[in-house]
C-alpha positions as CSV (number, residue, x, y, z in Angstrom):
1,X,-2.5,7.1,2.9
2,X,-3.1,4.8,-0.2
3,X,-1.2,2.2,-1.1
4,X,1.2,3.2,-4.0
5,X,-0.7,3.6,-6.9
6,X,2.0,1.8,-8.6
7,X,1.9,-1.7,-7.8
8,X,3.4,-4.7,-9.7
9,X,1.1,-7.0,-8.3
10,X,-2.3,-5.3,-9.8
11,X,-0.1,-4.9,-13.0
12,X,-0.5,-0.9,-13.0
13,X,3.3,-0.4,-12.0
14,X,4.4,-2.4,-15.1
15,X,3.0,0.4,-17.3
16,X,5.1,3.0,-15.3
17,X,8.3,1.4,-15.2
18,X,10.1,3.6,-17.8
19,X,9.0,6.7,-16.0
20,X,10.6,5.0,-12.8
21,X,13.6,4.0,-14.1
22,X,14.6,7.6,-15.4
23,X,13.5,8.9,-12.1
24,X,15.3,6.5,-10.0
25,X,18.6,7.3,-12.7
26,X,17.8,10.8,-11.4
27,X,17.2,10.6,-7.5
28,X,18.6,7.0,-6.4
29,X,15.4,6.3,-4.6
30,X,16.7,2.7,-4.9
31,X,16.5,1.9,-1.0
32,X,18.5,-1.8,0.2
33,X,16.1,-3.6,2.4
34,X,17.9,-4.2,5.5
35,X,18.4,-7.7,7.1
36,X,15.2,-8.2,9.2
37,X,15.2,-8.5,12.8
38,X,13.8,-11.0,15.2
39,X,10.3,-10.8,17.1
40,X,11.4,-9.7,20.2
41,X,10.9,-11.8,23.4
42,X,8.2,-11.2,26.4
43,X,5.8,-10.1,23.1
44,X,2.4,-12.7,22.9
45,X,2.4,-13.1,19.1
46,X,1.1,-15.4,16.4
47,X,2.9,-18.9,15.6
48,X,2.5,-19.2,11.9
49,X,3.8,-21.8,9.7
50,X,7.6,-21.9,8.5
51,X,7.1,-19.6,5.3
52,X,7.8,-21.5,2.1
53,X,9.0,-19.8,-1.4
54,X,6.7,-21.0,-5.1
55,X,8.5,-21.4,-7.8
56,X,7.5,-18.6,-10.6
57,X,5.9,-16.3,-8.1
58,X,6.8,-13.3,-5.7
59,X,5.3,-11.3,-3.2
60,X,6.1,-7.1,-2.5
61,X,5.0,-5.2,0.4
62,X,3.0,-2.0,-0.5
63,X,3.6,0.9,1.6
64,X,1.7,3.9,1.4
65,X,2.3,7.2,4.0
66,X,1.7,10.5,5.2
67,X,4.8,12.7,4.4
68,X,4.2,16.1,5.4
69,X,5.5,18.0,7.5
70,X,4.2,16.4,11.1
71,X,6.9,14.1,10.7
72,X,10.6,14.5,11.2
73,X,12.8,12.7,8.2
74,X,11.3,9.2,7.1
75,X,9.6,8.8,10.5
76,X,6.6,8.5,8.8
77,X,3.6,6.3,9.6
78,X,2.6,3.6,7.2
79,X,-1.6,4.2,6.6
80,X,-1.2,1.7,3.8
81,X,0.0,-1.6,4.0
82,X,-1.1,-4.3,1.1
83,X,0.7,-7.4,0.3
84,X,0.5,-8.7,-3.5
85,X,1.5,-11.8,-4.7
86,X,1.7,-12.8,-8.0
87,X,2.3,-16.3,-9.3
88,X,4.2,-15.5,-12.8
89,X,3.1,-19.5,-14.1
90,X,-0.5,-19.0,-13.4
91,X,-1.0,-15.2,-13.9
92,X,-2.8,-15.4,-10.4
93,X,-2.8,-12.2,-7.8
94,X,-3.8,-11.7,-4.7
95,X,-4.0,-8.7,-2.4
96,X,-4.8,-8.3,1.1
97,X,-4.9,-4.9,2.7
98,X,-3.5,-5.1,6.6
99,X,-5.1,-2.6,9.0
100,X,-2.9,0.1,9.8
101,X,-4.7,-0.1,13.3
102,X,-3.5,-4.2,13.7
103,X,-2.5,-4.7,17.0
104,X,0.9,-6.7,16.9
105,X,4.5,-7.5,18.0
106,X,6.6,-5.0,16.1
107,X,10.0,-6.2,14.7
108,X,12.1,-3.1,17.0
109,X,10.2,-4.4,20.0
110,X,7.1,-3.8,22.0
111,X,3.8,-4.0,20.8
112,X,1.9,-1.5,18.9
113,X,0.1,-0.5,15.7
114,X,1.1,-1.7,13.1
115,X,1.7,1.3,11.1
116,X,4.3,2.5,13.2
117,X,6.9,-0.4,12.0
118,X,7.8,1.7,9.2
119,X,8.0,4.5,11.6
120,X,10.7,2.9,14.0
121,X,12.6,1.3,11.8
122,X,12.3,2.1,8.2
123,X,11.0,-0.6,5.3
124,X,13.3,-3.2,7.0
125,X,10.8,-3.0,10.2
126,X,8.1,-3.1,8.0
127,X,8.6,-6.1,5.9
128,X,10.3,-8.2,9.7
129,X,6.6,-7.2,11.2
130,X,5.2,-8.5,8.4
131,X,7.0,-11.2,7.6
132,X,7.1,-12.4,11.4
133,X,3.4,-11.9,12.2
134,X,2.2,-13.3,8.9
135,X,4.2,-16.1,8.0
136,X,4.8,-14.3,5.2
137,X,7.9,-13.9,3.3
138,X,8.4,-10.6,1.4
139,X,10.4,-10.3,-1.5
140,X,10.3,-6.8,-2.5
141,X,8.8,-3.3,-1.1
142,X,7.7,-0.3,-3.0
143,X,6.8,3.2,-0.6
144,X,5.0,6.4,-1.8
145,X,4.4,9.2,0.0
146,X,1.3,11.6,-0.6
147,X,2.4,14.0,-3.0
148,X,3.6,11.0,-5.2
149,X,0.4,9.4,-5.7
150,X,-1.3,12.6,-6.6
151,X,1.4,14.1,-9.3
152,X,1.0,10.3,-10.3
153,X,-2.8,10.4,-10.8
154,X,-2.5,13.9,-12.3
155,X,0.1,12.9,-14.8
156,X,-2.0,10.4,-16.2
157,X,-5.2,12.5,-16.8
158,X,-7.0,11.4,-13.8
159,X,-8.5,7.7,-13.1
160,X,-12.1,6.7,-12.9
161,X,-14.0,4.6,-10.1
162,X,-17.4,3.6,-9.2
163,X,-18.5,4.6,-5.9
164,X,-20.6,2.4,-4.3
165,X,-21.1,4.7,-1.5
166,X,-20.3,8.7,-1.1
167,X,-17.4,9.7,0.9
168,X,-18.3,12.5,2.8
169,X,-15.1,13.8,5.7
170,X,-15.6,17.5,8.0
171,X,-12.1,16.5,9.4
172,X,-10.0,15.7,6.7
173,X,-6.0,16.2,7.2
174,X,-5.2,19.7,4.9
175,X,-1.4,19.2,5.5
176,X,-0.3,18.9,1.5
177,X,1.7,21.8,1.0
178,X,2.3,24.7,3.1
179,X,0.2,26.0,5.9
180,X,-0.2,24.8,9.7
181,X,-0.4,20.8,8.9
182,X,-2.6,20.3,11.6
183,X,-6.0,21.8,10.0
184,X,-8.7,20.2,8.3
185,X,-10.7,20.3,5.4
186,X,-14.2,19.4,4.6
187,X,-13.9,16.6,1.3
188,X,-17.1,15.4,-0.6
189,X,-16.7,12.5,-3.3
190,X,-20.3,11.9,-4.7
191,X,-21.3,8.1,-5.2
192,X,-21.8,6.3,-8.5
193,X,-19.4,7.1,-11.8
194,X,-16.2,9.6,-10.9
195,X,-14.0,10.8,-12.4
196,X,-10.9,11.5,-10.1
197,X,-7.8,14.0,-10.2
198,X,-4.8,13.2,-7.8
199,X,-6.3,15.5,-5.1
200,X,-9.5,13.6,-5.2
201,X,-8.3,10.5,-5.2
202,X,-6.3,10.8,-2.3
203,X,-8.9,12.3,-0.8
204,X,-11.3,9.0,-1.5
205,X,-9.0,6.6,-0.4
206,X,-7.7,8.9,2.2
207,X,-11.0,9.4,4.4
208,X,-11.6,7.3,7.2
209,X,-14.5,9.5,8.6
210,X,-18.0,8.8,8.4
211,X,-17.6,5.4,6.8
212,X,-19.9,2.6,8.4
213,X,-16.6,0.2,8.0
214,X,-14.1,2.5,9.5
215,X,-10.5,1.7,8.2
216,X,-11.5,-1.6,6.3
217,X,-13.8,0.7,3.9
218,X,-11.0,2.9,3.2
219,X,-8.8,-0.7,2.0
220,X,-11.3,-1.3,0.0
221,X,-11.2,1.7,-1.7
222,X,-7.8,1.9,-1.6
223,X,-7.4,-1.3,-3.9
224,X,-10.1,-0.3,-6.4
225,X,-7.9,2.7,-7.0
226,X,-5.4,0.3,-7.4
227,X,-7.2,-1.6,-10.1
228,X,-8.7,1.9,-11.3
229,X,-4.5,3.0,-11.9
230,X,-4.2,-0.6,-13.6
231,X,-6.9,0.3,-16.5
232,X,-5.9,3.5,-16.9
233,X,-2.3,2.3,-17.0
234,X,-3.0,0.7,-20.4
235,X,-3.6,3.8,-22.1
236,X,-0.4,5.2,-21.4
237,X,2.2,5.8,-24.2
238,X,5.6,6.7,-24.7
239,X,4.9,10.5,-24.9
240,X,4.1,10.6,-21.5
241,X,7.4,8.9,-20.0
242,X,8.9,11.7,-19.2
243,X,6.1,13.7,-17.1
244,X,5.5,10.2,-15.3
245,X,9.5,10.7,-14.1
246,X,9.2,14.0,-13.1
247,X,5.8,13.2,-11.4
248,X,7.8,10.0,-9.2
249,X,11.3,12.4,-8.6
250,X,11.6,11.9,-4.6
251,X,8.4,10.2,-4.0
252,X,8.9,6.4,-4.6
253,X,11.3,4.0,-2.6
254,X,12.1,0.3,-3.4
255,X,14.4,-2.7,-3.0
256,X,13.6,-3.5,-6.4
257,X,16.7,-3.2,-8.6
258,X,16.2,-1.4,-12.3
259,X,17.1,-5.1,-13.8
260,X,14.4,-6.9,-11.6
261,X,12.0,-3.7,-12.6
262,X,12.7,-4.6,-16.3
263,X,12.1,-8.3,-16.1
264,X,8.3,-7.9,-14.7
265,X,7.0,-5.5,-17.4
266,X,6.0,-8.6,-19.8
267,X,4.8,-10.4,-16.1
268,X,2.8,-7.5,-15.2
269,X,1.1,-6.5,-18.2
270,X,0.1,-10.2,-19.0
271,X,-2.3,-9.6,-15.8
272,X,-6.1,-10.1,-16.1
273,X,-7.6,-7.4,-13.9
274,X,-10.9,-9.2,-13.4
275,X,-8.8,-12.3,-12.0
276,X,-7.4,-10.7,-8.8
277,X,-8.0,-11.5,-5.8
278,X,-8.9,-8.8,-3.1
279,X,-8.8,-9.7,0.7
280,X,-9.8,-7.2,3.6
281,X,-9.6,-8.3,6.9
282,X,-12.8,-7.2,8.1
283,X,-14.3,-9.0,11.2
284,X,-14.3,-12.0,12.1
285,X,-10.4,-11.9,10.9
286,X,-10.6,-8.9,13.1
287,X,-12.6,-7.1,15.8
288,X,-12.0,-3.4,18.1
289,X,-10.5,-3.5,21.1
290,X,-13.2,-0.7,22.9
291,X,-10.7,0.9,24.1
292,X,-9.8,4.6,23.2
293,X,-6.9,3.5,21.8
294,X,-9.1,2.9,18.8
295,X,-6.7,-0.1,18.0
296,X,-7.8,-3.7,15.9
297,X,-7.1,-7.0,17.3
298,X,-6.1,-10.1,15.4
299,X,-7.9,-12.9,15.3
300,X,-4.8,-15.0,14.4
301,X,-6.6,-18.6,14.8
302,X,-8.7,-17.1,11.4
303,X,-6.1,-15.2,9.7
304,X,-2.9,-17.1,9.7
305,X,-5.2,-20.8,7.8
306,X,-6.4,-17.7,5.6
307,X,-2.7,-16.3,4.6
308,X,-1.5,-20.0,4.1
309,X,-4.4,-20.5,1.7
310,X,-4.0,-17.8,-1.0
311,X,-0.3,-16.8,0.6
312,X,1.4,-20.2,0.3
């Protein structure tokens, strides 16, 4: 799915945080990130470098899934994973979008997609995978499901983008709201200037048919919506508090405590937009494994000099 449209690193979440805290008052979506777990033996992984922590900066994992009703509980696939960090002395961010396709050693064992860590074994699987095949440590997480990023997008009177290319699915997944989740729907976003609801939104960052750069052109479009929620975010005024709570009610998890949550809003909203720094890690950080599997495989010896660089 899209990678919650409310994220501290891109500064957008910082504009919501009043709406979050009276619907995490209301549902206790607060969720303790559990102690991670080991890679497990007789797995061929990466070797990165011991992780080391930056004074003044942090780094959340951004979790975005399908929630409907193919899944049983909070076994729910991950089709959004985007680390952001943010250096608070420097006003720096930097995202990077992981393929939800990445082949690696999962935290519960085995090796698999990387989507499926969240699956298995909840955000504390998520952020171990991460954290283990990255050389990454991860401070916080934030998860949204489907239905939360579009009574999100709604609630704040839509967001625009610029298409660079149109976005054009026969088979996309119609399992929002009742009905056989299993069908599809035919979707259409036009290039150039758009105006988006929540339904078209998800639908644009959603699609992962008939784009020349398969899952990588759906990151990409799933961090200029992002970036798109950041602008729009600056527009948003008390008034509309209270429909941004009931918009969030049962669709956001976090480790982030209310306190911490109150402490980032003058961080985030001292952000520069234009200064962030988007990574994708399209080929040569990546290639297919030509196998129907349809999985992606890591090119560690490129990625992990890449993470220590703007991940230090």
């Amino acid at each position: 799915m899209t990678a919650i449209a409310l994220s501290v690193g891109s500064g957008g979440f910082a504009y919501f945080l009043p709406a979050v805290s009276e619907a995490f008052d209301a549902t206790g979506q607060v969720v303790d990130v559990p102690s991670p777990t080991p890679t497990p033996t007789g797995t061929v992984g990466p070797t990165p470098s011991p992780t080391t922590r930056t004074p003044g900066s942090f780094t959340v994992l951004l979790l975005g899934s399908d929630n409907d009703t193919k899944f049983i509980g909070d076994h729910v696939l991950t089709q959004s994973m985007i680390i952001v960090r943010v250096n608070t002395n420097t006003k720096k961010v930097v995202m990077m979008s992981i393929p939800r396709d990445l082949w690696v050693p999962l935290s519960t064992g085995g090796t698999a997609k990387i989507d499926g860590a969240y699956s298995y074994g909840g955000p504390g699987a998520a952020i171990a995978t991460v954290e283990n095949n990255f050389g990454i440590h991860i401070d916080d997480y934030i998860w949204i499901g489907l239905a939360g990023l579009v009574h999100v997008i709604d609630a704040i009177g839509g967001i625009d983008v610029v298409t660079s290319a149109p976005v054009l699915d026969d088979f996309y997944p119609h399992d929002i709201g009742k009905g056989n989740p299993y069908r599809y729907l035919r979707v259409a976003v036009l290039a150039g200037p758009q105006h988006l609801d929540g339904t078209h939104a998800l639908e644009y960052v959603r699609s992962r048919h008939n784009d020349l750069q398969s899952d990588f052109g759906r990151s990409q479009r799933q961090q200029q919506v992002l970036l798109a929620l950041k602008a729009k975010a600056a527009e948003i005024s008390a008034a509309d508090v209270p429909g941004l709570a009931a918009a969030m009610k049962g669709q956001i998890k976090t480790s982030m405590s209310l306190q911490r949550i109150a402490t980032l809003l003058p961080v985030a909203a001292s952000l520069d937009i234009k200064k962030i720094q988007q990574i994708v890690l399209l080929p040569p950080y990546t290639h297919g494994c030509g196998c129907p599997q349809g999985y992606v495989i890591p090119v560690w010896s490129l990625i992990l000099p890449l993470v220590q660089t703007y991940f230090p």
